[in-house]
Kinemage of the C-alpha trace (Angstrom):
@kinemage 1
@onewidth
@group {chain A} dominant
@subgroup {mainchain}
@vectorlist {calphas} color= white
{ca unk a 1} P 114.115 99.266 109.991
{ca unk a 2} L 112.659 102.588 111.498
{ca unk a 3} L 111.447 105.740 108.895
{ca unk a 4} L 114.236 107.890 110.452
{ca unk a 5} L 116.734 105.186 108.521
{ca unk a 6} L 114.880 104.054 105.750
{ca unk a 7} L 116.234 104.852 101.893
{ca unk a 8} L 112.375 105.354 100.722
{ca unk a 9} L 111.148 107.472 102.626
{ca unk a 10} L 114.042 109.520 102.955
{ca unk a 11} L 113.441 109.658 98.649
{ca unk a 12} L 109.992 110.564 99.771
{ca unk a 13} L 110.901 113.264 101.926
{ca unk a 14} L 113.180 114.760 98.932
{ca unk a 15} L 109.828 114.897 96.550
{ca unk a 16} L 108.053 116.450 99.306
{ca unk a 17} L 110.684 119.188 99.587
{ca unk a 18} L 110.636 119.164 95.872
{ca unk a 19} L 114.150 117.774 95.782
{ca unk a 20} L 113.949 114.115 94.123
{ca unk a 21} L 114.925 114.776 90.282
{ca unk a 22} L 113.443 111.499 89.380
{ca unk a 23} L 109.567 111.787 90.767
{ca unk a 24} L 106.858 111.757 88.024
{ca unk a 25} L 103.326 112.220 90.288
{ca unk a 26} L 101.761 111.461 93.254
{ca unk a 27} L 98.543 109.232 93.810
{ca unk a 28} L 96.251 108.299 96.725
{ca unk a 29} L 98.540 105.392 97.329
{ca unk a 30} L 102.306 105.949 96.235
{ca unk a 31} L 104.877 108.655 94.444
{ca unk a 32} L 106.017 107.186 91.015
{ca unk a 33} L 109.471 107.787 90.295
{ca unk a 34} L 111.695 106.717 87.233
{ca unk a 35} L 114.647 104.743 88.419
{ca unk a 36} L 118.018 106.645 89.011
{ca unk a 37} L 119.406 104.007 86.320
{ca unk a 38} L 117.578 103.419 82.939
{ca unk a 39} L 119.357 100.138 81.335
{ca unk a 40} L 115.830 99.500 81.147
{ca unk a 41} L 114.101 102.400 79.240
{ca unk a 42} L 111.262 103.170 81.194
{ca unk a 43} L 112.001 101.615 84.493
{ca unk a 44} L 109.609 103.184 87.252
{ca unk a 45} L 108.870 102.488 90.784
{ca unk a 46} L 105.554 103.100 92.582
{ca unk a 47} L 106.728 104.014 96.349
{ca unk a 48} L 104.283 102.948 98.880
{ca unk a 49} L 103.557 106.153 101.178
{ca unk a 50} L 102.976 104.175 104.238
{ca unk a 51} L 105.967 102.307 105.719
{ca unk a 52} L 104.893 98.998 105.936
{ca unk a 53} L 107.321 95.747 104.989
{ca unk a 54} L 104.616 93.921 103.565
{ca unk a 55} L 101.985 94.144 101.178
{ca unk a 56} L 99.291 92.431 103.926
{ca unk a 57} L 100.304 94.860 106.722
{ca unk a 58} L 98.059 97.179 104.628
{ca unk a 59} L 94.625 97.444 105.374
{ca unk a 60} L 92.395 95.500 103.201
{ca unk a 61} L 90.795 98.679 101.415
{ca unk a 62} L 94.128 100.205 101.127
{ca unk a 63} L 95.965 97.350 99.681
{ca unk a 64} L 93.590 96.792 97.097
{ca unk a 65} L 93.885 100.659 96.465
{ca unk a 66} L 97.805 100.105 95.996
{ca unk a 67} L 97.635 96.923 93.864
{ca unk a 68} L 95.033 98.430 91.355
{ca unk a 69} L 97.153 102.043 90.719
{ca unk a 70} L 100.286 99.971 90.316
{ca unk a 71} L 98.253 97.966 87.936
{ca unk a 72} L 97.284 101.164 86.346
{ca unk a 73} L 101.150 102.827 86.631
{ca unk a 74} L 102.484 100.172 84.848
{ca unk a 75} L 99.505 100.341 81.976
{ca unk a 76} L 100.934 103.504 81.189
{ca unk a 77} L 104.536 102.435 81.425
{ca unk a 78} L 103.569 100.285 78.838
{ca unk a 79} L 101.462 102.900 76.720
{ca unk a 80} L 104.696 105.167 77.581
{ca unk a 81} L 107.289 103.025 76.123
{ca unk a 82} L 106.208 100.215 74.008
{ca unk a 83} L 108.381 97.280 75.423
{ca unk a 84} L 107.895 93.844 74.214
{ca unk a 85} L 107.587 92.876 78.043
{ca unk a 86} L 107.384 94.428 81.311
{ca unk a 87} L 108.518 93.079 84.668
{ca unk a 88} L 106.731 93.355 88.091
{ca unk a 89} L 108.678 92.929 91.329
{ca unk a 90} L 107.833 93.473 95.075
{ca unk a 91} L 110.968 92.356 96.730
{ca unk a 92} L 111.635 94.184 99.918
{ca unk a 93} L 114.745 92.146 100.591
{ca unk a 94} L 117.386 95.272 99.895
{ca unk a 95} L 115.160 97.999 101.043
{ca unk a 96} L 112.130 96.679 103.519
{ca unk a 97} L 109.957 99.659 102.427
{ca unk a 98} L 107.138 98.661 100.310
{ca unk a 99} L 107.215 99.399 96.572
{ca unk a 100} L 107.000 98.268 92.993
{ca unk a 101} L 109.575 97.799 90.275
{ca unk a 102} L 108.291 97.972 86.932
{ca unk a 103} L 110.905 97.083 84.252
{ca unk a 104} L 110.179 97.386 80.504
{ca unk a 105} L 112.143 94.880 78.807
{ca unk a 106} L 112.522 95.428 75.144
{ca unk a 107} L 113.335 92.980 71.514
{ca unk a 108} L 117.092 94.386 71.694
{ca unk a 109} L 117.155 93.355 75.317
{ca unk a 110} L 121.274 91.777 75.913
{ca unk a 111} L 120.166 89.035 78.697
{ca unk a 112} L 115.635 88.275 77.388
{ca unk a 113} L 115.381 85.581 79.084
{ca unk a 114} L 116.524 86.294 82.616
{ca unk a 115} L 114.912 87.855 85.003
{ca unk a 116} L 115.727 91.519 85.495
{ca unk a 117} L 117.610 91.450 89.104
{ca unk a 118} L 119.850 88.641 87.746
{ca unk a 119} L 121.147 90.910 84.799
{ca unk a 120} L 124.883 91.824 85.231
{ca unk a 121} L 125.156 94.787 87.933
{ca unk a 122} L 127.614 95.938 85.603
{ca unk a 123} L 125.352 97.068 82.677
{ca unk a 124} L 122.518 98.028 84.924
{ca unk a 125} L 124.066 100.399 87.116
{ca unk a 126} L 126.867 101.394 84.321
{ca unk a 127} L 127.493 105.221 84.042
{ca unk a 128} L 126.020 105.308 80.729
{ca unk a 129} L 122.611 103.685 81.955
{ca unk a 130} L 122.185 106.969 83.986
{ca unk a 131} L 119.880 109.469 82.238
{ca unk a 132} L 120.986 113.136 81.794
{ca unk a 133} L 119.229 115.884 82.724
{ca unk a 134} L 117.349 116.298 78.701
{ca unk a 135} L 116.888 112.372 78.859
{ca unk a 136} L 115.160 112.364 82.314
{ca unk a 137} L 113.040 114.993 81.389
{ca unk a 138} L 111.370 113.586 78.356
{ca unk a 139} L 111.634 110.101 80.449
{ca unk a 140} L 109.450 111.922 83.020
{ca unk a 141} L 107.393 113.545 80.000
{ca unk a 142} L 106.285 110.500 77.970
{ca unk a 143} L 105.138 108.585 81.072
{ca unk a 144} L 103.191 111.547 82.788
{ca unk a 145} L 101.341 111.689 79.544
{ca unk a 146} L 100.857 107.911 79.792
{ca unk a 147} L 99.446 108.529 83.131
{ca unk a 148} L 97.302 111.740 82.747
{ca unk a 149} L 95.386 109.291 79.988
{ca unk a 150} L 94.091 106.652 82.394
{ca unk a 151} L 90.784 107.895 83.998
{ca unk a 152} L 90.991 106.000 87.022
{ca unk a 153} L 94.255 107.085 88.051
{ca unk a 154} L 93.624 110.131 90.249
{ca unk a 155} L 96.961 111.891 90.428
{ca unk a 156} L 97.438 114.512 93.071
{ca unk a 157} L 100.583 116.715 92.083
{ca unk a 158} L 102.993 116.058 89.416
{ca unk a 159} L 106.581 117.280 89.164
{ca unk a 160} L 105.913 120.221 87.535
{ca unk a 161} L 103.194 120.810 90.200
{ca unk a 162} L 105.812 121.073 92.998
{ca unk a 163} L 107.455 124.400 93.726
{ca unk a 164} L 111.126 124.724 92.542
């Protein structure tokens, strides 16, 4: 799969442009965005900026640049939203652009023990699991803060950074 046809970094093209509702900041490595559903409370993504398929097609430095501010990203999801649990996944298989899921899964979670791709489509990607516009703001608001607390997280531009 070429850039040109590629559902990440056409998402990365809309925060560049100031145009992706769900983008939180940018750092050396990645954009972190909240997920367009929320069944999960919390559920970010850390978007690779290079287009690569695979986490080794990275250069050595880089990689372990990417690996550590994902490990850091999903620190503050944590600090952000308190789960019991979060889930890390670098699939690839539906969209061969790298990135990182980060699910938060919580006490009052409907399906705990199963892993979070396997819960029913149905509740994950139900209307009601979409945020509104107040809800994905203070999403977007309690994990910036999260982020903007860890000191070895350089962030380069924020949402509220970008021009309108």
């Amino acid at each position: 799969m070429d850039e040109d046809s590629c559902l990440i970094c056409s998402r990365i093209a809309a925060i560049q442009a100031g145009a992706n509702p769900y983008f939180v900041a940018e750092v050396e490595t990645g954009y972190i965005v909240l997920g367009d559903y929320q069944f999960f409370r919390g559920y970010t993504l850390l978007l690779s900026k290079q287009h690569v398929t695979e986490l080794h097609y990275l250069a050595a430095p880089l990689r372990l640049q990417y690996l550590h501010e994902m490990s850091l990203v999903a620190e503050a999801v944590f600090r952000a939203f308190q789960p019991r649990k979060l889930n890390y996944e670098l699939l690839g298989n539906g969209e061969p652009h790298l990135h990182w899921h980060l699910f938060p899964r919580y006490p009052d979670d409907p399906s705990p023990g199963t892993p979070s791709w396997k819960v029913d489509k149905n509740l994950r990607y139900a209307p009601a699991a979409r945020p509104d516009a107040a809800e994905l703001l203070r999403l977007k608001q309690q994990l910036l803060e999260a982020l903007l607390q860890l000191p070895d997280l350089n962030i380069r531009a924020t949402w509220k950074s970008l021009p309108e």
